[in-house]
C-alpha positions as CSV (number, residue, x, y, z in Angstrom):
1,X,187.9,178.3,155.3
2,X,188.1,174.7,154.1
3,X,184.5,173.4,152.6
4,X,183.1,170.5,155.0
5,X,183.8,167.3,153.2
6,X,180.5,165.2,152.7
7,X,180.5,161.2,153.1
8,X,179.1,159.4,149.7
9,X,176.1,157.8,150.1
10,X,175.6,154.4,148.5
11,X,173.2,156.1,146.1
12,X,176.2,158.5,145.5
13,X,179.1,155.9,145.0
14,X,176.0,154.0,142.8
15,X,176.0,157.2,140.5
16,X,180.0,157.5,140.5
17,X,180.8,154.4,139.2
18,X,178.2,154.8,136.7
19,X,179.4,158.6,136.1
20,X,176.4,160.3,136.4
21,X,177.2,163.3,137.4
22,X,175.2,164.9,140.7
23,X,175.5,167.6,143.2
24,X,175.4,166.2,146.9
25,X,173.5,168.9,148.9
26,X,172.5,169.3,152.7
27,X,169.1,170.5,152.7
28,X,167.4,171.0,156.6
29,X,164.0,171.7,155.2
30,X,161.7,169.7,157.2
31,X,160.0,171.8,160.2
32,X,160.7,174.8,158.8
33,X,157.9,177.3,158.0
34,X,157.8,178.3,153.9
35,X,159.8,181.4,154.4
36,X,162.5,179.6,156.0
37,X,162.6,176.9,153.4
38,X,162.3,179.6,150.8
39,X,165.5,181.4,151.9
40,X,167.3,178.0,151.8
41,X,166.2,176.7,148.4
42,X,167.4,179.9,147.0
43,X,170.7,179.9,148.2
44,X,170.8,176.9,145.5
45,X,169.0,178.4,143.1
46,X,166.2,175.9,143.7
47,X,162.2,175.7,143.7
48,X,160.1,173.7,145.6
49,X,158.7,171.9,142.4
50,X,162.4,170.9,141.5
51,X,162.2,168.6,144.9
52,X,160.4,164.7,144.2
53,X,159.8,162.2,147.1
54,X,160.1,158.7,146.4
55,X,157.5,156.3,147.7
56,X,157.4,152.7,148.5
57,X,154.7,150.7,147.5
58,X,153.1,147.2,147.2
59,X,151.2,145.9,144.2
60,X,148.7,143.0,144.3
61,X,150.4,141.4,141.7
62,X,154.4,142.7,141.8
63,X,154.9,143.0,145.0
64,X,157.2,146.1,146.1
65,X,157.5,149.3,143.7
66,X,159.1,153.0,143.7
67,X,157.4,155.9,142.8
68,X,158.9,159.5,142.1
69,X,156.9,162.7,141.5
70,X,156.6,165.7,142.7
71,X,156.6,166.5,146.5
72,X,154.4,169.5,145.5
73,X,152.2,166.7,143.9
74,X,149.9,163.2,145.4
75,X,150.1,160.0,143.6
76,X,147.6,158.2,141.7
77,X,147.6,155.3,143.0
78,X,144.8,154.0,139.9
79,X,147.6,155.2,137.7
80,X,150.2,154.2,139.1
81,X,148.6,150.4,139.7
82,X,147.2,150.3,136.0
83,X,150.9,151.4,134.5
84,X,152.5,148.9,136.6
85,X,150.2,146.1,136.0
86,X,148.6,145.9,139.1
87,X,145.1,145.9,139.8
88,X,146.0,147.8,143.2
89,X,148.8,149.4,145.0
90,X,149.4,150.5,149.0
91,X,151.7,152.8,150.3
92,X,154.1,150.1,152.4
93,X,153.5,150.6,155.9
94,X,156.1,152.9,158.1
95,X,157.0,149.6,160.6
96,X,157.8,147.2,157.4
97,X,159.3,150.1,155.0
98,X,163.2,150.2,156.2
99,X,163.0,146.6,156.2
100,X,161.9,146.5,152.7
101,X,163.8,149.2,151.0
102,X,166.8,149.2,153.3
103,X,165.9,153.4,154.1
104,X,163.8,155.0,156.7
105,X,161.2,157.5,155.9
106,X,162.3,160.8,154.4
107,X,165.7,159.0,153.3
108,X,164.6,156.5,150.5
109,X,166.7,156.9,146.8
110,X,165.5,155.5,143.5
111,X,169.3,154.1,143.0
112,X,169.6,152.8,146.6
113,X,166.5,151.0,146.6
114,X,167.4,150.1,142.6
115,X,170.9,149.1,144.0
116,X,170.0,146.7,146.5
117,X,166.6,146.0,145.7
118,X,165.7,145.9,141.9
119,X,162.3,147.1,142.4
120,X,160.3,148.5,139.5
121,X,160.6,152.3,139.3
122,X,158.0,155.0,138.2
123,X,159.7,158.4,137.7
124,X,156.7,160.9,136.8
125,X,156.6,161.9,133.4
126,X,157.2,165.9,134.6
127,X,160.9,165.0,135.0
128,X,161.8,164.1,131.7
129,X,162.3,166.9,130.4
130,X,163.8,168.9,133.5
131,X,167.7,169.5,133.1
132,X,167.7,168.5,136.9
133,X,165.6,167.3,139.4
134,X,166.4,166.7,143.8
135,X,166.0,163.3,145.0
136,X,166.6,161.9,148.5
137,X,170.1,161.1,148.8
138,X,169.8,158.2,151.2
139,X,170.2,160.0,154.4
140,X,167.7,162.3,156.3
141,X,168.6,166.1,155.5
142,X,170.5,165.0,151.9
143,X,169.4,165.6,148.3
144,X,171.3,164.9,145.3
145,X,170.6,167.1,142.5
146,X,170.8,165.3,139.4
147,X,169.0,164.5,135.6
148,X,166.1,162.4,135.8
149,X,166.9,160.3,132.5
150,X,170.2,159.4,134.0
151,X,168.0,158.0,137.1
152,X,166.0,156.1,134.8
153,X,168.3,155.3,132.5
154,X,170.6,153.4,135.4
155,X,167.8,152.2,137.3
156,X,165.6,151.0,134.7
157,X,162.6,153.1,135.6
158,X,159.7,154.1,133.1
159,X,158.4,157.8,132.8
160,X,154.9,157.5,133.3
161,X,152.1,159.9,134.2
162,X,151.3,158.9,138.6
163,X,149.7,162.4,139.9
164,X,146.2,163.2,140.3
């Protein structure tokens, strides 16, 4: 049986050009219970702490900014405003966020939003040393499984401490 042949994502094509290598993966694991989403993280070989979110956000004094961390994790937003030279930071509100990053909730990518967007980017400092981490890959249900320093390296992005 042939293997289903996956469209590139813009984050994906991003990565290609700039040969990072990544593994595109289809990951339904929203709604479903912890078992569920337990049986489907292991079939590639993947825990729940390997997963980050990224989050949009607006700074008093630089306007929009990324954060990634752990999904298992909440931001600091005191950390992350004081690292980013802000005196305060907001989530960016669900009605303004496509418009803004160019992504909907669930589907926003570090390189995407890097890609079209130049925002600042906040990897947490718990990636830096993982051999790989899961990122959105621009499109509800898709991850793409990749290192961290070649994230930060392309999109400029600082490792900095953001949970509480």
């Amino acid at each position: 049986m042939a293997k289903k042949k996956i469209k590139k994502t813009l984050p994906e094509q991003v990565m290609e050009k700039h040969q990072i290598d990544y593994e595109p993966l289809e990951l339904n694991i929203l709604d479903k219970s912890e078992s569920e989403r337990d049986v489907i993280l292991n079939k590639f070989n993947i825990h729940h702490q390997d997963i980050y979110k990224t989050l949009a956000l607006f700074g008093d004094k630089s306007g929009p900014l990324i954060a990634v961390l752990p999904i298992t994790e909440q931001l600091s937003l005191k950390k992350l405003a004081a690292t980013s030279g802000n005196k305060k930071v907001t989530m960016l509100p669900l009605k303004i966020l496509q418009k803004t990053t160019g992504y909907v909730h669930g589907a926003n990518n570090p390189v995407g939003i890097w890609q079209n967007k130049h925002f600042p980017i906040f990897i947490d400092k718990t990636a830096q040393t993982m051999s790989f981490f899961l990122v959105s890959g621009g499109e509800l249900g898709r991850s793409d499984k990749v290192n961290p320093v070649d994230i930060a390296d392309l999109t400029e992005a600082k490792f900095v401490d953001l949970v509480e």
